[in-house]
C-alpha positions in Angstrom: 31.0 -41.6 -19.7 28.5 -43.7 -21.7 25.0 -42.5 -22.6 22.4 -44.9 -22.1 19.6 -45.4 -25.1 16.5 -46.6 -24.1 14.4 -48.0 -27.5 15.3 -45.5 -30.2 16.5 -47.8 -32.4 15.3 -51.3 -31.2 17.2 -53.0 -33.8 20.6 -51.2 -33.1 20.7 -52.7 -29.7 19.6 -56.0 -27.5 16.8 -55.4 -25.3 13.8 -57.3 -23.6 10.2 -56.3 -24.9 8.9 -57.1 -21.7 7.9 -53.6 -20.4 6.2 -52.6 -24.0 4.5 -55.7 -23.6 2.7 -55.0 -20.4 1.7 -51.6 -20.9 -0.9 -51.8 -23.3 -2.9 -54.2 -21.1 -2.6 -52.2 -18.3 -3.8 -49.0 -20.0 -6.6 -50.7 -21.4 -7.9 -52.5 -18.5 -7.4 -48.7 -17.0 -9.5 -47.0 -19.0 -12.1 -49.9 -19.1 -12.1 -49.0 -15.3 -12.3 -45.4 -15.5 -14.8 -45.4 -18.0 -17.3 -47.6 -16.0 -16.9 -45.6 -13.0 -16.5 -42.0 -14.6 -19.0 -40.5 -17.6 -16.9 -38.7 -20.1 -16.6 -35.2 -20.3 -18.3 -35.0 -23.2 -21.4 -36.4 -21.8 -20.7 -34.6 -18.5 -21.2 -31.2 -20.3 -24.0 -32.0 -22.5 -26.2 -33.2 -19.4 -25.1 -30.0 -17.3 -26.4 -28.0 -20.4 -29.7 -29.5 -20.6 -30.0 -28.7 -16.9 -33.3 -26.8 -16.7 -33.2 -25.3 -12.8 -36.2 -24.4 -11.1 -37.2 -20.8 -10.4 -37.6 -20.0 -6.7 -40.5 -18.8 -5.4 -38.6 -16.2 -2.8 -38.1 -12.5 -4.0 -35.0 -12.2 -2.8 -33.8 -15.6 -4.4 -35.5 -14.7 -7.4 -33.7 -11.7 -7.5 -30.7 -13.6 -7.3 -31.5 -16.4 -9.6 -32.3 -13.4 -12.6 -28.8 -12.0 -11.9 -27.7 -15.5 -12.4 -29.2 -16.2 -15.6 -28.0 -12.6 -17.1 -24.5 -13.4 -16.4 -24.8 -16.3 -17.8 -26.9 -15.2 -21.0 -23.7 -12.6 -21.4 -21.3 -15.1 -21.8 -23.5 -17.1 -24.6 -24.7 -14.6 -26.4 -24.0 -14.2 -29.2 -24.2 -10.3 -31.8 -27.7 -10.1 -34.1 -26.2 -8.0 -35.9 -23.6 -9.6 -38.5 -22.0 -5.8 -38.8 -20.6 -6.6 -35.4 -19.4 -10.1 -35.3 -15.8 -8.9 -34.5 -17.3 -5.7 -32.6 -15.6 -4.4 -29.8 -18.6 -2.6 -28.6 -18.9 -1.8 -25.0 -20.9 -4.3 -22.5 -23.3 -1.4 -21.6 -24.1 -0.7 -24.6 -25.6 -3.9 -25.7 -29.0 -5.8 -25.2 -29.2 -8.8 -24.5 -32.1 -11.6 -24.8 -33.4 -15.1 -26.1 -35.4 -15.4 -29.6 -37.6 -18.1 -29.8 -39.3 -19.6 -33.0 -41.0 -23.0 -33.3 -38.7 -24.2 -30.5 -35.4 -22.9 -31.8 -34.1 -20.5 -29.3 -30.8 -18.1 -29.8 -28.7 -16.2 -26.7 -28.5 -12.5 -28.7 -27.3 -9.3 -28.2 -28.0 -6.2 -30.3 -26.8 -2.5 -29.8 -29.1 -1.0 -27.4 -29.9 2.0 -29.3 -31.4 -0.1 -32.0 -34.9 0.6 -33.3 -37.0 -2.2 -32.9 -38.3 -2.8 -36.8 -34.6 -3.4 -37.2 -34.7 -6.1 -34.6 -37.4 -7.7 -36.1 -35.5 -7.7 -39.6 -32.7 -8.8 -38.0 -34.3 -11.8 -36.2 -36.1 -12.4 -39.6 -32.7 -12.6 -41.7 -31.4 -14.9 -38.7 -33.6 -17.8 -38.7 -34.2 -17.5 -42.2 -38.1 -16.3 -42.3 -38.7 -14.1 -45.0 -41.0 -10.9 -44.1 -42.1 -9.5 -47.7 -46.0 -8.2 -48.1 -46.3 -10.7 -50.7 -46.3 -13.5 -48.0 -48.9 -15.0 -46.9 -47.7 -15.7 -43.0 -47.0 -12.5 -41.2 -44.9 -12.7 -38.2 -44.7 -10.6 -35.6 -42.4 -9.9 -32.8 -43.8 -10.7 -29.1 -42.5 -9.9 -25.8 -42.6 -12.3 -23.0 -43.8 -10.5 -19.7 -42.8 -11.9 -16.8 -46.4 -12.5 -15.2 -47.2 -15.4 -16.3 -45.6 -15.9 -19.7 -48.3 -13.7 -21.6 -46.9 -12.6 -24.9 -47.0 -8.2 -25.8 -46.9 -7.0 -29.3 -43.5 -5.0 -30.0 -44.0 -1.9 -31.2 -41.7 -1.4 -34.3 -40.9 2.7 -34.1 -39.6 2.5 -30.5 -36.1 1.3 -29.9 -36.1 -1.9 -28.9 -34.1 -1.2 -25.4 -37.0 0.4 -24.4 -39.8 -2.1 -24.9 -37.4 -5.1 -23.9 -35.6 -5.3 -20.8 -31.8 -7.1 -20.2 -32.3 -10.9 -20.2 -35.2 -10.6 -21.2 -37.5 -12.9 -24.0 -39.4 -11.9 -27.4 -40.8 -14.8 -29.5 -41.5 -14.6 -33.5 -44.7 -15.8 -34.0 -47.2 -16.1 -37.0 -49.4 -13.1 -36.4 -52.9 -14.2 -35.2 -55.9 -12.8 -37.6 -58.4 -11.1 -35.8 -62.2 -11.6 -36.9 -64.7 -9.0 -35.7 
């Protein structure tokens, strides 16, 4: 029985090039096609990320929308703490929430037993701001409340799981002088 060899040598044998030929035309004027009609994935997935949705005004969608956006938050987020980059720590016993500074915002998590001055130092080391006395901006760290976006002083002695709830959002800000 003879085995048949289809171009693995194309100089040890006596073939047509017609079918190599062809194909190269065909595949271009198919992905000229496809491309016209179909974005590519990787602009697919950048516009679905830039989705901003809209929250609904009815509780019980609300509800739903905040579970939504915790779930979601989990799977982002990523550890504050650079102690537990490879952690293995249990889902319950981690916090997690969006830091904000001048625009930049991080999906984080941080153990939830964690004192909130630690939070802030933590916060401070990740987007680079350095907190000595010696400077002369102070930040502080904010809570967002959920009525109305009004920003609440964290208090630094309390642990943070207490003063921030899951999903939820604190901002670093240049502390505001008071003059009275």
């Amino acid at each position: 029985m003879s085995r048949l060899i289809l171009h693995r040598e194309p100089a040890s044998h006596n073939c047509s090039q017609k079918e190599g030929v062809l194909e190269p035309t065909r595949n271009e004027s198919a992905r000229a096609l496809l491309a016209k009609n179909f974005a590519s994935s990787k602009s697919h997935k950048s516009a679905l990320k830039h989705r901003i949705s809209a929250r609904p005004t009815d509780p019980a969608k609300l509800a739903q929308f905040r579970q939504l956006e915790l779930m979601k938050l989990r799977q982002r987020a990523s550890p504050l703490d650079p102690k537990h980059q490879s952690s293995a720590m249990p889902v319950d016993k981690r916090r997690f929430f969006k830091a904000t500074i001048d625009g930049e915002t991080n999906d984080l998590w941080i153990e939830k037993a964690l004192m909130t001055g630690k939070a802030f130092d933590l916060l401070a080391l990740r987007f680079g701001i350095s907190i000595t006395a010696t400077d002369s901006q102070k930040y502080q760290l904010l809570k967002v409340s959920d009525d109305a976006g009004h920003l609440v002083p964290l208090l630094y002695d309390k642990p943070f799981e207490d003063q921030v709830e899951d999903g939820g959002e604190v901002v670093l800000s240049i502390e505001q002088a008071s003059f009275i």
